[in-house]
N, C-alpha and C positions, 0 to 999 in steps of 0.2 A: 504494500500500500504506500501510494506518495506521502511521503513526510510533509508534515506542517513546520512553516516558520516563523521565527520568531525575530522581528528584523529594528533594532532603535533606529530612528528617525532623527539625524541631525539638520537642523534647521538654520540654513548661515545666511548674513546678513551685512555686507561691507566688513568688518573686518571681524565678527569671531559668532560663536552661535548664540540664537533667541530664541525665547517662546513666549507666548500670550497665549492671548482667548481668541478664538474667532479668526485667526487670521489674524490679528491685531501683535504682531511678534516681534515686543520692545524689550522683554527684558532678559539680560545682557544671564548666557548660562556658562561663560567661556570658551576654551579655544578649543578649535577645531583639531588639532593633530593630539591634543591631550586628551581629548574624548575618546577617537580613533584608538590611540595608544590602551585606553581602558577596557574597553571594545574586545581587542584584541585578545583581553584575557578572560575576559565573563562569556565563553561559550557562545555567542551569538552564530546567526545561522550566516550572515548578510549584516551589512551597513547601506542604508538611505543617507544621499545627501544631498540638499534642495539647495539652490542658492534663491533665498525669495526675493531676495534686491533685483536681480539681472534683471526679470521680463519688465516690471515697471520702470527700470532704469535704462531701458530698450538698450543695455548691452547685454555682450554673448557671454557666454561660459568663462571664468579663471581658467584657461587651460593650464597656467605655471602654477596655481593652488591646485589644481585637481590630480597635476604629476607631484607636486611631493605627498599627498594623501595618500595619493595610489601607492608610492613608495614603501608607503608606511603600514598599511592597512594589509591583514592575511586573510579576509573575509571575501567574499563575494561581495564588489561595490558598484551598486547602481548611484549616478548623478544627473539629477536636473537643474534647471534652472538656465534661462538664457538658450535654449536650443531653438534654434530656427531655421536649421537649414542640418544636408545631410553632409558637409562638410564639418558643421557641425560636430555631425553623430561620429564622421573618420578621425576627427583631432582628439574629443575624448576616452574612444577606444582605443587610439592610439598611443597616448600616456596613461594609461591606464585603468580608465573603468571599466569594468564588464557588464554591464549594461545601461542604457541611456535612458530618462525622462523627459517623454514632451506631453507637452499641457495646450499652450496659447497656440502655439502653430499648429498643431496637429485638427485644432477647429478651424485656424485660419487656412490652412491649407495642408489639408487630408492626404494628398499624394506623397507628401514628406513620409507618410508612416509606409505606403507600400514602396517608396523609393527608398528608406531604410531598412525593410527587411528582404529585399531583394537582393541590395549590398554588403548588408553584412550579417542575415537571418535572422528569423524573427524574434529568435532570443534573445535578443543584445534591444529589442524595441519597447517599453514600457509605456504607455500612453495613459499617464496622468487625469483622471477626473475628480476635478473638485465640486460641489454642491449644494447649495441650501434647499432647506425645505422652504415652499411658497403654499401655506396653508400644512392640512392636515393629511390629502390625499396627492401631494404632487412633490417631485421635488426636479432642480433646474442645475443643470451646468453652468458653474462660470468659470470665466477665464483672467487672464489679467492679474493671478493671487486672490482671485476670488470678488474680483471689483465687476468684474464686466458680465451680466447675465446674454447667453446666447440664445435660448428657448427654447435647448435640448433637453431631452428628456435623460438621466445618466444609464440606464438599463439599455434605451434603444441605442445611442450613441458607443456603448461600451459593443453592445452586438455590429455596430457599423467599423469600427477601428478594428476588432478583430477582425473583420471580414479584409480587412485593407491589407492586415499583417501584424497588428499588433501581439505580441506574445505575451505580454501580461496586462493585467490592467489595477492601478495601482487609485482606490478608490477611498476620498478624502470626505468625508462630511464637513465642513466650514461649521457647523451649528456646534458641532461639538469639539472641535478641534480644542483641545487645552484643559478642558473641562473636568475630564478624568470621570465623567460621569456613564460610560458605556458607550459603545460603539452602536450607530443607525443601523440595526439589524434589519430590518423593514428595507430598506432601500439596497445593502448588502446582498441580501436574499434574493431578492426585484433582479439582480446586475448578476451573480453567480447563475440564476434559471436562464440567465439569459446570452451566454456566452461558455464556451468547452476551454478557453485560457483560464491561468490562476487568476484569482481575486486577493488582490494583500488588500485588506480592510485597515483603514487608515482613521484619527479624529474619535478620541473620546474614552482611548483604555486610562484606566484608573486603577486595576488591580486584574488578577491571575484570571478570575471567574468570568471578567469582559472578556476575554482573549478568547478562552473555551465556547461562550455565547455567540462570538464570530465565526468562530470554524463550525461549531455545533448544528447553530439554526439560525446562521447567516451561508453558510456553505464558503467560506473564505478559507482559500490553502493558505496564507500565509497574514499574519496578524504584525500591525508596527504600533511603537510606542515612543511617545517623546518626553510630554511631561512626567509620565509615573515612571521614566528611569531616570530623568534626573532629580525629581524634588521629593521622589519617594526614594526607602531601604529596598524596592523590589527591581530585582537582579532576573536578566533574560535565562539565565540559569536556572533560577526559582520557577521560572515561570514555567519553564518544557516540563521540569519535575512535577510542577502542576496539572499542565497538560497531559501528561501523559498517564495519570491518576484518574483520569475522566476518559479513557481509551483512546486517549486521540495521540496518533503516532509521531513520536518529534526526535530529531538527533540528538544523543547524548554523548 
């Protein structure tokens, strides 16, 4: 049976990482390569790493940050942030990541994902959805870091990027982002029925039992976490041991 993961979410910001509520990601959690370096030794499956400045600051990727990271990192390292093009996608596989996040382009212009997985397969392609709820029965992609609503629906759009090439799809709730308060299993579920790619369910873990609740009865293969590993005692180690207490299969 494929293993579930367990993946911390670094969130960087002009010069080191943040977190807030909502997208709102001002306060200051430290440096990037000392996380990494922590990382490194707490069992994790994977490391996420956003740059949330680039798309509003309409520059591209750190490609000289994302090669010493890479340098330093022995995980599996997907990076977003600033990708707009599949020159792009070749400069940071090239220094280093093993797979890429696109978000704002991939709405803007949807052939970048089947021109990346053409180029370098579909497994290096992760196409970023983030979302709020709009009422009680809907919820909306946006783009831009969660500024700009497009009037997609995240379920149908998640089944149109796969169809393009997408190989994973890396699914963000904005509502709950920071919150620590569980993960939007309702919209999770909605996006895994509706697509054969992993779902890493993103926005809202707060402790072991959210994580299980995603993979359980969200159908999410791989689960991330930002606030509850850095402002909580709970360690992604803690957390497989947990999971895997509730039969759900995870790397030890």
């Amino acid at each position: 049976m494929l293993k579930r993961r367990v993946i911390p979410a670094l969130l960087y910001k002009d010069v080191g990482l943040v977190k807030g509520v909502g997208f709102q990601s001002w306060r200051r959690v430290g440096s990037a390569m000392q996380a990494i370096k922590v990382f490194n030794l707490r069992d994790v499956d994977e490391l996420l790493f956003l740059d949330v400045s680039a798309t509003p600051a309409g520059r591209e990727p750190d490609f000289a940050l994302i090669d010493e990271l890479a340098d330093e990192c022995t995980v599996p390292f997907t990076v977003g942030g600033g990708v707009r093009s599949v020159q792009h996608f070749q400069r940071l596989l090239a220094v280093g990541a093993d797979k890429v996040a696109v978000n704002t382009a991939a709405v803007e212009t949807p052939a970048l994902i089947r021109s990346a997985a053409e180029q370098f397969g579909r497994q290096c392609v992760v196409v970023a959805i983030d979302f709020r709820r709009q009422g009680r029965d809907r919820a909306e992609v946006f783009t831009h870091c969660g500024t700009r609503p497009t009037g997609l629906d995240p379920a149908a759009w998640a089944a149109e990027v796969e169809r393009l090439g997408a190989g994973e799809i890396l699914l963000t709730s904005i509502d709950r982002d920071g919150t620590m308060t569980g993960y939007d299993l309702e919209i999770t579920h909605a996006t895994t029925r509706a697509v054969s790619v992993p779902v890493i369910a993103m926005g809202g873990a707060g402790d072991y039992p959210h994580m299980a609740d995603a993979i359980l009865q969200g159908g999410a293969q791989a689960v991330t976490a930002g606030a509850m590993f850095q402002f909580t005692e709970r360690t992604p180690a803690e957390a497989k041991r947990y999971l895997r207490t509730r039969g759900i299969p995870v790397r030890l």
